[in-house]
C-alpha positions in Angstrom: 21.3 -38.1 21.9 21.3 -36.6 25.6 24.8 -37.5 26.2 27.6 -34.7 27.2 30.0 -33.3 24.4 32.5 -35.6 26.2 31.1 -38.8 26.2 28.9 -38.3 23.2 31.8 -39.5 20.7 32.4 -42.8 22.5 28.8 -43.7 22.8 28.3 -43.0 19.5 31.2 -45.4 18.0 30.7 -47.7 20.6 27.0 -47.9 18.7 28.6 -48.1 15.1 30.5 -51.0 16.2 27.8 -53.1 16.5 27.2 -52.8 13.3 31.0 -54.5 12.8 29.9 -57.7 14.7 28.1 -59.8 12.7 31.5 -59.1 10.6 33.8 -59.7 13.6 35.8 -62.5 11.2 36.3 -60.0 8.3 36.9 -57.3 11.0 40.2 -59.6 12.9 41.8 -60.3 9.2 41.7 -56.4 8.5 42.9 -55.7 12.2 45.9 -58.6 11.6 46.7 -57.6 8.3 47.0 -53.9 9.5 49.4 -54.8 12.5 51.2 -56.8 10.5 51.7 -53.9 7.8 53.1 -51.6 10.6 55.0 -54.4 11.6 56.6 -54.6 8.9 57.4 -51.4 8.6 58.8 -51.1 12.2 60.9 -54.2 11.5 62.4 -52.8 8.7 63.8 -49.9 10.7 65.3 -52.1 13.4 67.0 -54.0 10.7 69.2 -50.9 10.1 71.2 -51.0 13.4 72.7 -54.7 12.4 73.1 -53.9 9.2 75.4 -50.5 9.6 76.7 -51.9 12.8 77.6 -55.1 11.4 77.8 -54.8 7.8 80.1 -51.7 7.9 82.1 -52.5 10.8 85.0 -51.4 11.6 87.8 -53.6 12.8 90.8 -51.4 14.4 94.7 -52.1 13.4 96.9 -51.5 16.8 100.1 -49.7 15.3 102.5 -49.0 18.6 100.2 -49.4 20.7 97.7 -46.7 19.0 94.2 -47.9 17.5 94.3 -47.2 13.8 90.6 -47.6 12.5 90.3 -49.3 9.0 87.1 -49.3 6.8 85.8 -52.5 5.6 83.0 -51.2 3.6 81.0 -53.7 2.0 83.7 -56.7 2.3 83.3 -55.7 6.5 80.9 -58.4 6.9 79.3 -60.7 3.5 76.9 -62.7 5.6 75.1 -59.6 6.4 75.0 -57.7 3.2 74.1 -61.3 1.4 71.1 -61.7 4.0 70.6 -58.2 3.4 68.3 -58.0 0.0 66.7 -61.2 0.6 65.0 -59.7 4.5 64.6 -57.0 2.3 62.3 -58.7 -0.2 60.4 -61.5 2.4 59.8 -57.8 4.5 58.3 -55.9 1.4 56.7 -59.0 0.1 54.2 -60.1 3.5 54.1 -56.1 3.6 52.4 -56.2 0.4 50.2 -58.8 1.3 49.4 -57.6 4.6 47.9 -54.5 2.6 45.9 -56.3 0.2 43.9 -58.2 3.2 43.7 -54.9 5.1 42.5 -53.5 2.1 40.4 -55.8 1.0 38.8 -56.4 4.8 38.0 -52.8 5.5 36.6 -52.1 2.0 34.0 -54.9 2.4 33.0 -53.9 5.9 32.6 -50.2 4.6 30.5 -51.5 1.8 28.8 -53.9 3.6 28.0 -51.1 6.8 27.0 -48.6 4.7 24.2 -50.7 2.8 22.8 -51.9 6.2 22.8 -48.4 7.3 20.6 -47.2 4.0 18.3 -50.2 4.5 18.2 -48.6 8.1 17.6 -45.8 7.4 15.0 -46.3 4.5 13.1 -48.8 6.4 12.8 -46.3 9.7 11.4 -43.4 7.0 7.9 -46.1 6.2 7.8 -46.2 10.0 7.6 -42.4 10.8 4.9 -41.0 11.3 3.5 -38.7 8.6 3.8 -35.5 11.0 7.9 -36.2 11.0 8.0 -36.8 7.2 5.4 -33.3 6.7 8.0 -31.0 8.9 11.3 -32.0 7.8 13.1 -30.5 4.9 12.8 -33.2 2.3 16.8 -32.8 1.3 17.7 -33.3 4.6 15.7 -36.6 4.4 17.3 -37.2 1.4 21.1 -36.5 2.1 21.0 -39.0 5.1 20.2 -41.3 2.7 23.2 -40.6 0.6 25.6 -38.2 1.7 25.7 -38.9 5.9 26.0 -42.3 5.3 29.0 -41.9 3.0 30.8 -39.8 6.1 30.1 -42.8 7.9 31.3 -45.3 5.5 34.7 -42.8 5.6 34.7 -42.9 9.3 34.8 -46.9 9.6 37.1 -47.2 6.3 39.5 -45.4 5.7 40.0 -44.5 9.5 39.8 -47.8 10.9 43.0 -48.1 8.2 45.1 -45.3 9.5 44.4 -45.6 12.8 45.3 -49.3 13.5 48.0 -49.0 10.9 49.6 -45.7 11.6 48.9 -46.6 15.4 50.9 -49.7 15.0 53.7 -48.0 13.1 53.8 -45.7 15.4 53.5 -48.0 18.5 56.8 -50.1 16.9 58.7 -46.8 16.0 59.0 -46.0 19.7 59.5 -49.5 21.1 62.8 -49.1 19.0 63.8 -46.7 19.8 63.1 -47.1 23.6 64.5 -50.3 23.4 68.3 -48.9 21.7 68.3 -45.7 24.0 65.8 -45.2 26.6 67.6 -42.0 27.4 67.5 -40.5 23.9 63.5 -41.5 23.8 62.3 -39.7 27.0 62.0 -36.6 24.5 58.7 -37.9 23.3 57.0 -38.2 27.1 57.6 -34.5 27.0 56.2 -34.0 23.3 53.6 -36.7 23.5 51.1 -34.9 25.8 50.8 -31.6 23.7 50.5 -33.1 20.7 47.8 -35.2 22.0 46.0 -31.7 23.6 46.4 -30.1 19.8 44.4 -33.1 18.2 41.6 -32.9 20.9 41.1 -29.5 20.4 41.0 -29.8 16.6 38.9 -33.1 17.0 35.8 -31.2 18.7 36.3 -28.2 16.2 36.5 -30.8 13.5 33.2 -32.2 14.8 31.4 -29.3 15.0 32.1 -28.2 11.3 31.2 -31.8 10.4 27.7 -31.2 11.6 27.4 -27.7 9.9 28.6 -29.2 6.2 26.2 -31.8 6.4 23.2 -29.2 7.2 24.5 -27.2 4.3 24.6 -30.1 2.0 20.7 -30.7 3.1 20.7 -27.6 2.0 21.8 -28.1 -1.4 20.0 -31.2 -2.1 16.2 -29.5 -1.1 16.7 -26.7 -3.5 17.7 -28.4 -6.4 15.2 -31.0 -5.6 12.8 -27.7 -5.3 13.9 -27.0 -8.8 13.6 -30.2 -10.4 10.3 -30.3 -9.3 9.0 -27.3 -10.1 11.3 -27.0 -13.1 8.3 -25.9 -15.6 6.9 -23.6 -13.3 10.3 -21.8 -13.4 10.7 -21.5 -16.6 7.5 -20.3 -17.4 8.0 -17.4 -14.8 11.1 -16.5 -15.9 12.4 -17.8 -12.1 15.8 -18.7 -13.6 17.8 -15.6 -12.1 15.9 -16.2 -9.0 16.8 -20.2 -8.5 20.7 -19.3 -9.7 20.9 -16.9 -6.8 18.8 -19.3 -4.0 21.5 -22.3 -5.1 24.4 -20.0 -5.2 23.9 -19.1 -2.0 23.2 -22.8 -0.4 25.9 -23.5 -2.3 28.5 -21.2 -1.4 27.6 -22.1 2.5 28.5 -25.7 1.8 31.4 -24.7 -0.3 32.2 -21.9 3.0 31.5 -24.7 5.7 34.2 -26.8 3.8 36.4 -24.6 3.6 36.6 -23.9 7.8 37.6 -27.6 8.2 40.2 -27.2 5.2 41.4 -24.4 7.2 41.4 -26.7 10.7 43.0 -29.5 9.0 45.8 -27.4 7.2 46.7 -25.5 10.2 46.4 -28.9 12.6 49.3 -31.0 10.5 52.0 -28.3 10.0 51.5 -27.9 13.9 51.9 -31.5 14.8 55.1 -31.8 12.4 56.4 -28.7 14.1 55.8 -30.4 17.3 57.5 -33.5 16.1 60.5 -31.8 15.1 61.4 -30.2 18.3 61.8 -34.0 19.3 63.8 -34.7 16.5 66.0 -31.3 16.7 66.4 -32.4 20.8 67.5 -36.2 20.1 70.1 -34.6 17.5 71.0 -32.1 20.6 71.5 -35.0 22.5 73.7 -37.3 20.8 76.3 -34.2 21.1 76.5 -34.9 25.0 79.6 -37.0 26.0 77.1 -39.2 28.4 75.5 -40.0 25.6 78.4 -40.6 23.2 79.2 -43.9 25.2 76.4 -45.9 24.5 75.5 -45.0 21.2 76.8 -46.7 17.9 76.0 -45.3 14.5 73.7 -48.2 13.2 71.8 -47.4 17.4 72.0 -43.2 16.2 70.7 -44.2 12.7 68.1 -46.4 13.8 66.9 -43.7 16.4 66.8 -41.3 14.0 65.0 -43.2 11.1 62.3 -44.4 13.9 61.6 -40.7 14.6 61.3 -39.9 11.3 59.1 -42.9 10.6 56.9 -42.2 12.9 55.9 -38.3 11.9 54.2 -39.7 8.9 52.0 -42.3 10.5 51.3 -39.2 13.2 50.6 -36.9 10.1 48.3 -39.2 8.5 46.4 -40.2 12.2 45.8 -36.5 12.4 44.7 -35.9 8.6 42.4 -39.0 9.0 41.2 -37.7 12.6 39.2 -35.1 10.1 37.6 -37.9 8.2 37.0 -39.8 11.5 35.2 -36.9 13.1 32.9 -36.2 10.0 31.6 -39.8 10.6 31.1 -39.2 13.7 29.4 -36.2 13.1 27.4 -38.2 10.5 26.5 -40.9 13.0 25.2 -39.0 15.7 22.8 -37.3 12.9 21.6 -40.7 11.5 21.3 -42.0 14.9 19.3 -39.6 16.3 17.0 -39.9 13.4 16.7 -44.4 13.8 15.6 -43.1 17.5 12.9 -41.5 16.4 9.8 -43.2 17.4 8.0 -44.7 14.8 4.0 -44.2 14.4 2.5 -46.1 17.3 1.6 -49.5 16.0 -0.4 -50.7 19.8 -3.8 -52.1 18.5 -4.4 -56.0 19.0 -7.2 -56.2 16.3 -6.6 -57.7 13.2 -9.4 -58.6 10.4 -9.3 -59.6 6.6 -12.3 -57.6 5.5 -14.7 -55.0 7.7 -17.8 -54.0 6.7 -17.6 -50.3 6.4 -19.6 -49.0 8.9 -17.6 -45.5 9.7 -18.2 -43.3 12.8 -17.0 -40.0 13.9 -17.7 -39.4 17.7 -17.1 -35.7 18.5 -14.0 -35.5 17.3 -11.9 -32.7 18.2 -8.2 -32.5 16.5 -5.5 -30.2 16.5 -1.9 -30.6 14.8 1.2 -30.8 16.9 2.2 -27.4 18.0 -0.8 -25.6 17.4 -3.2 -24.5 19.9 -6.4 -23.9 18.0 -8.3 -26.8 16.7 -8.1 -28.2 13.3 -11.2 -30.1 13.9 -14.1 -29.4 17.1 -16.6 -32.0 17.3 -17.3 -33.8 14.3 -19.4 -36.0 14.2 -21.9 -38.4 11.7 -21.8 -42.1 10.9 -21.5 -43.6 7.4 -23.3 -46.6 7.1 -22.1 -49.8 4.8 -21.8 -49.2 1.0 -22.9 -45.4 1.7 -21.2 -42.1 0.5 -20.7 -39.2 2.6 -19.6 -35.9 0.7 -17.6 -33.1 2.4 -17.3 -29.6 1.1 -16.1 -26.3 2.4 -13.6 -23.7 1.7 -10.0 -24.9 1.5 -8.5 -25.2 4.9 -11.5 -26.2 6.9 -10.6 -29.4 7.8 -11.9 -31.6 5.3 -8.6 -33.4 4.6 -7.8 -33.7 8.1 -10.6 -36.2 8.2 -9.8 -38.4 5.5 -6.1 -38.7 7.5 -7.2 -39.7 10.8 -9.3 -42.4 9.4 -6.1 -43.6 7.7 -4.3 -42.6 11.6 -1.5 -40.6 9.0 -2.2 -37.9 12.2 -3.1 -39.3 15.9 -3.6 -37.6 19.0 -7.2 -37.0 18.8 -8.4 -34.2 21.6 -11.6 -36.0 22.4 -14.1 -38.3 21.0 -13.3 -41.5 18.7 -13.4 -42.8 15.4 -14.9 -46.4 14.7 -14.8 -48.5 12.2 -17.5 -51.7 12.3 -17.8 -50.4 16.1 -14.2 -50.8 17.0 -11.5 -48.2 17.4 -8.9 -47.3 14.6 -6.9 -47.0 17.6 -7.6 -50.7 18.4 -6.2 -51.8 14.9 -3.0 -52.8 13.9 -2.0 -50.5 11.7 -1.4 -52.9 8.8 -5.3 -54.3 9.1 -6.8 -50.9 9.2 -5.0 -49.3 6.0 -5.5 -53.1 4.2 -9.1 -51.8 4.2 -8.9 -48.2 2.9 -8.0 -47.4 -0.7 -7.0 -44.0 -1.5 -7.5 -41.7 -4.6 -6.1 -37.7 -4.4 -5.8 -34.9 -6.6 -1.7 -35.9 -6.2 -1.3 -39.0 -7.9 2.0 -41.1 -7.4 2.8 -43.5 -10.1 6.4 -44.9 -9.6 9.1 -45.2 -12.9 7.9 -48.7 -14.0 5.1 -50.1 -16.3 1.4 -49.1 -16.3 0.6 -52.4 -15.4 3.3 -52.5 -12.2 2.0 -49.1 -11.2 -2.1 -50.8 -11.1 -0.5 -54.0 -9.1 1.7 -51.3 -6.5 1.8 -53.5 -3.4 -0.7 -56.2 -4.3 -0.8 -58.7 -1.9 -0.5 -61.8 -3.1 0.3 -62.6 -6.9 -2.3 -60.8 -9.5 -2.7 -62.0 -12.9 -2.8 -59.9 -15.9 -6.7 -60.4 -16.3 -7.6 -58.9 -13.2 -5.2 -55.6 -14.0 -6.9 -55.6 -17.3 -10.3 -56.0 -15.6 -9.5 -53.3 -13.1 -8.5 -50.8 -16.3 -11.3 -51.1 -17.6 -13.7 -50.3 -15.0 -11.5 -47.2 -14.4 -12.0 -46.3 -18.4 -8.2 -46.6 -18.4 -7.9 -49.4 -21.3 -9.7 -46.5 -23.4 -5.8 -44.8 -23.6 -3.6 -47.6 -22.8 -4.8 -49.3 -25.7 -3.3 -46.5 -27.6 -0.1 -46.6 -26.4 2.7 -48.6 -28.5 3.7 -50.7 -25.4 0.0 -51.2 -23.6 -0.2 -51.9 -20.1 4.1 -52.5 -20.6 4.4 -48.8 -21.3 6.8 -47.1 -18.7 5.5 -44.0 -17.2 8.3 -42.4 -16.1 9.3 -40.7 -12.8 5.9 -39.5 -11.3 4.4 -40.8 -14.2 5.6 -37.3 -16.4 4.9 -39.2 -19.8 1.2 -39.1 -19.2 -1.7 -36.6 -18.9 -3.5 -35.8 -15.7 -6.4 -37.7 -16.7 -4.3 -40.5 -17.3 -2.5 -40.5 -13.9 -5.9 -40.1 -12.7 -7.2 -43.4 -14.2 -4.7 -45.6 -13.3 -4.5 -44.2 -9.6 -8.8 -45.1 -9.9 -7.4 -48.7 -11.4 -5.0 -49.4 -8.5 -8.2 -48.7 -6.1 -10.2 -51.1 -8.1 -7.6 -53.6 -7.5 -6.9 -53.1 -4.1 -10.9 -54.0 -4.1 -10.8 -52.1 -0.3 -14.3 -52.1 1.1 -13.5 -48.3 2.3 -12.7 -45.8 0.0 -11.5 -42.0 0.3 -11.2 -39.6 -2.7 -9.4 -36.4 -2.1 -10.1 -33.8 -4.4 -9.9 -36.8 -7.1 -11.5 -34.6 -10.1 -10.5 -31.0 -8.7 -7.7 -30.3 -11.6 -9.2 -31.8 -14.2 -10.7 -30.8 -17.7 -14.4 -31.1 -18.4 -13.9 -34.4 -21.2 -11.2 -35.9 -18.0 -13.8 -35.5 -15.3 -16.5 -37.3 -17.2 -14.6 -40.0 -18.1 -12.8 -40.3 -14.5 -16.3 -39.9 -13.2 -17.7 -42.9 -14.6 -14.5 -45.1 -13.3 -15.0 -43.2 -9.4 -18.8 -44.6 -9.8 -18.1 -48.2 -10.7 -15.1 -47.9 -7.9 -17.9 -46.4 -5.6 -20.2 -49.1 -6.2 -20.5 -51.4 -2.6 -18.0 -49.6 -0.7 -18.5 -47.1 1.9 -16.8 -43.7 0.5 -16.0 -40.3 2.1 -15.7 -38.2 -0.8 -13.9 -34.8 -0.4 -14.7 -32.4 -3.7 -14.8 -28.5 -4.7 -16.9 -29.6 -7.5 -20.5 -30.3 -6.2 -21.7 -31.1 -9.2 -19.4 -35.1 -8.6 -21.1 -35.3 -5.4 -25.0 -34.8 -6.2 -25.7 -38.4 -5.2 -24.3 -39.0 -2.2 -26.2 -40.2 0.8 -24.9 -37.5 2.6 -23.4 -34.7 2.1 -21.6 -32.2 5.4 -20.1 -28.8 5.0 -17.7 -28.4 7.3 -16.5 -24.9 8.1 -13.2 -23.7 10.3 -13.2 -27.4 11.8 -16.9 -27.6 12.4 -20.0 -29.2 10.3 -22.3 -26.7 9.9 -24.5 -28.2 7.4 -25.5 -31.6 6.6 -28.0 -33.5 4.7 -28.3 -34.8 1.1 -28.1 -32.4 -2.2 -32.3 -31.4 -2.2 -32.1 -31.2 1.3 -29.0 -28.2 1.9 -30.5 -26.7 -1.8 -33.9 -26.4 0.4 -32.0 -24.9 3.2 -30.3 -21.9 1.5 -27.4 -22.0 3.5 -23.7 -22.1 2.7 -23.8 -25.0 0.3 -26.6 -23.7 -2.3 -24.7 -20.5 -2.1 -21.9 -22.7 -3.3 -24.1 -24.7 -5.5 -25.4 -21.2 -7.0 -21.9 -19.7 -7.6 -20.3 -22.7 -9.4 -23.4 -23.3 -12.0 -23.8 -19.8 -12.6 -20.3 -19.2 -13.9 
């Protein structure tokens, strides 16, 4: 957000407010409950000038000629001290109601603003573009999921509450007192200004610490994610000692960061009350004066008083809450700045239900954002229709790379082009040109549901339970799930951690099948497997193979023997091609590779 310091906050809740309209109805009850509350309140001070000034009043004797006061106490005036408990209880009663529509108002807006802003904010993620997703810090991602939007939900609940409330109190507090001694009130014109220059300093200080706690609680959510993840691999280096000490000290930053807006918000209230009482010490200064002394009764000095001492509650509470407020604002500038992020570019007109295959690679030259030398330099070949093209090469060449610009994860290309049935992947709609590429990696991602939800992931259309069966099976997946006490109902758990590799492997082969894409691209599929897995797995890949074009990407040369063509690709660059006889016959790279991996 390019906007100055100064105007940065009100652009920023100007934005959140628009996420109040489409709840403008539910937003004018809680507004009218919440003036009504301090109302109320206000009222109920102004109702103690009558009552001392009329229900205690005194009625002077004239003895010789010399006023003798007499004390009617609560006989002084009936009317008044019988109308007195029932304005007590009508007051307290529409108080009491006034705060359960308030309450009720704001609590559904905060629930209701915070789930739109998750949906946001979730929706925006599918839309970024891989790069974003690859160089942010996955608990940052994560906490303005959960913990920014909370500050926001904060900001718009329980600030909205204090500050039309306490505003409104406040607002009637020095009407009253205006209105029963003008003279007495001018005290606060004085006070007003500095306490207002004490809350805008601590308001930008509050801001700025608001933005620091939420980047240390990113910071806590990525390493204990970090841990969670690679919770075996800990333990089984003994990495305990070292994770205690990397949390403690993400950690105590959060728990630090907290503690300076403690510190501003504990030193900002005493000030403001200190403030406030030099008005209240200077209005009981005041009544001393013999100018003063005319106009003022004691129901008009008690009313003044108890106004003023109203009102440093409702100012306490707007500059406690003025904390709160500012972490939501904080919190909203962050999540904003992230739903402006421009999603992957989504230009291309062309739409199809089902290409051919046909790939090409037309000098292609690539390099990642921010780096200057190229991650690919001039690729090129052409993959024909139900073909296979194999890529090898050391890890790091560039061989991935490929396999995610022909799903445009990464754009940008440097030169050249890459076609698909003669058109541009750039040409595409995004949603057409991934409809025809299914996907198989060494990192399978099954989600916590059912085998048989994880084959149908994002299906389109409905799928019966014979073709997930029928897809199984060709992956050689029914040869395990038949084993299991729940079948194809069997839940998998997070990541799918309640199966084997192989396993993940077979039903990530099985979702391919399904997807029945007429391009396919397996990453490493086999790499991490065991000799008994890869056979197995092997025989699923070839049946999943069969009539699609493939680019298969593999360490193990001995899975990609029979593909049409195979390319070694070195530092960004093919510098062999041909089929398996073919590079064996040149004696290049590739049989050196062939040589080392069947002589071990």
């Amino acid at each position: 957000m390019s906007a100055s310091p100064k105007n940065e906050m009100w652009i920023v809740f100007k934005r959140l407010m628009t996420y109040v309209v489409p709840m403008k109805a539910m937003f004018i009850m809680a507004v009218l409950g919440l003036i009504t509350y301090g109302a109320v309140d206000a009222a109920f001070i102004a109702f103690i000038k009558p009552f001392i000034d009329e229900g205690f009043s005194q009625t002077p004797a004239i003895v010789a000629g010399v006023d003798l006061p007499t004390h009617g106490g609560f006989n002084a005036n009936k009317d008044i001290m019988l109308m007195a408990p029932i304005a007590v209880i009508l007051m307290f009663s529409l108080r009491g109601l006034a705060n359960f529509v308030s309450t009720y108002c704001v609590s559904f807006m905060s629930a209701q603003l915070i789930m739109d802003m998750r949906q946001q904010v979730f929706e925006h993620y599918l839309r970024l573009p891989v790069s974003y997703i690859d160089r942010e810090n996955s608990g940052n991602l994560i906490s303005r999921v959960t913990f920014d939007t909370e500050q926001i939900a904060r900001a718009s609940g329980s600030a909205l509450i204090s500050i039309v409330r306490d505003s409104m109190t406040a607002i009637g507090m020095l009407g009253i007192m205006f209105y029963y001694s003008w003279k007495l009130s001018l005290c606060i014109l004085v006070i007003g200004p500095i306490m207002g220059v004490v809350i805008s300093i601590v308001s930008k200080r509050f801001r700025k610490v608001s933005k620091q706690i939420q980047s240390a609680m990113g910071g806590v959510t990525a390493t204990t994610e970090q841990m969670i993840k690679g919770h075996k691999n800990v333990l089984v280096f003994g990495g305990q000692k070292t994770e205690v000490d990397r949390f403690y000290q993400v950690n105590d930053q959060n728990r630090y960061q907290n503690m300076k807006l403690a510190v501003a918000q504990s030193v900002s209230q005493p000030l403001i009350m200190v403030i406030g009482s030099f008005a209240l010490a200077f209005v009981l200064y005041a009544a001393t004066w013999d100018s003063m002394k005319t106009d003022l009764t004691a129901g008009t000095f008690a009313a003044i008083l108890g106004a003023m001492l109203a009102m440093l509650q409702p100012i306490k509470n707007l500059t406690r809450v003025n904390a709160e407020f500012q972490r939501g604002i904080a919190a909203c500038t962050t999540v904003f700045e992230l739903l402006d992020t421009p999603p992957e570019p989504d230009n291309g007109p062309f739409t199809i239900d089902r290409v051919q295959g046909k790939l090409t690679f037309e000098n292609v030259t690539f390099s990642y954002p921010g780096q200057d030398k190229p991650a690919l330099n001039g690729i090129d070949f052409e993959v024909k229709p139900g073909k296979t093209i194999a890529l090898v090469g050391r890890s790091g060449s560039g061989k991935s790379t490929i396999a995610s610009l022909i799903t445009r994860f990464y754009g940008g290309l440097s030169s050249g082009d890459i076609r698909l049935d003669d058109t541009s992947i750039y040409d595409y709609q995004l949603k057409s040109l991934r409809n025809q590429v299914a996907l198989v990696s060494q990192q399978v991602t099954l989600f916590n549901d059912t085998i048989a939800n994880n084959i149908a992931y994002a299906y389109p259309g409905e799928v019966t339970r014979e073709q997930i069966v029928r897809a199984a099976e060709l992956a050689y997946a029914m040869e395990f799930i038949e084993t299991l006490p729940k079948g194809l109902d069997t839940q998998v758990g997070e990541n799918g951690v309640l199966l084997s590799g192989g396993q993940r492997q077979r039903i990530a082969i099985a979702r391919a099948m399904l997807r029945d894409a007429p391009v396919l691209i397996l990453d490493e599929a086999t790499s991490a497997l065991d000799t008994e897995s890869e056979k197995a797995i092997q025989k699923g890949l070839d049946n999943l193979r069969h009539n699609r074009t493939s680019i298969v990407i593999a360490h193990r040369l001995s899975t990609i023997e029979s593909a049409d063509e195979i390319l070694v690709i070195d530092q960004g660059r093919v510098v062999e091609r041909g089929n398996h006889s073919e590079l064996i016959a040149q004696a290049g790279i590739y049989a050196n590779l062939y040589q080392m991996q069947f002589s071990q």
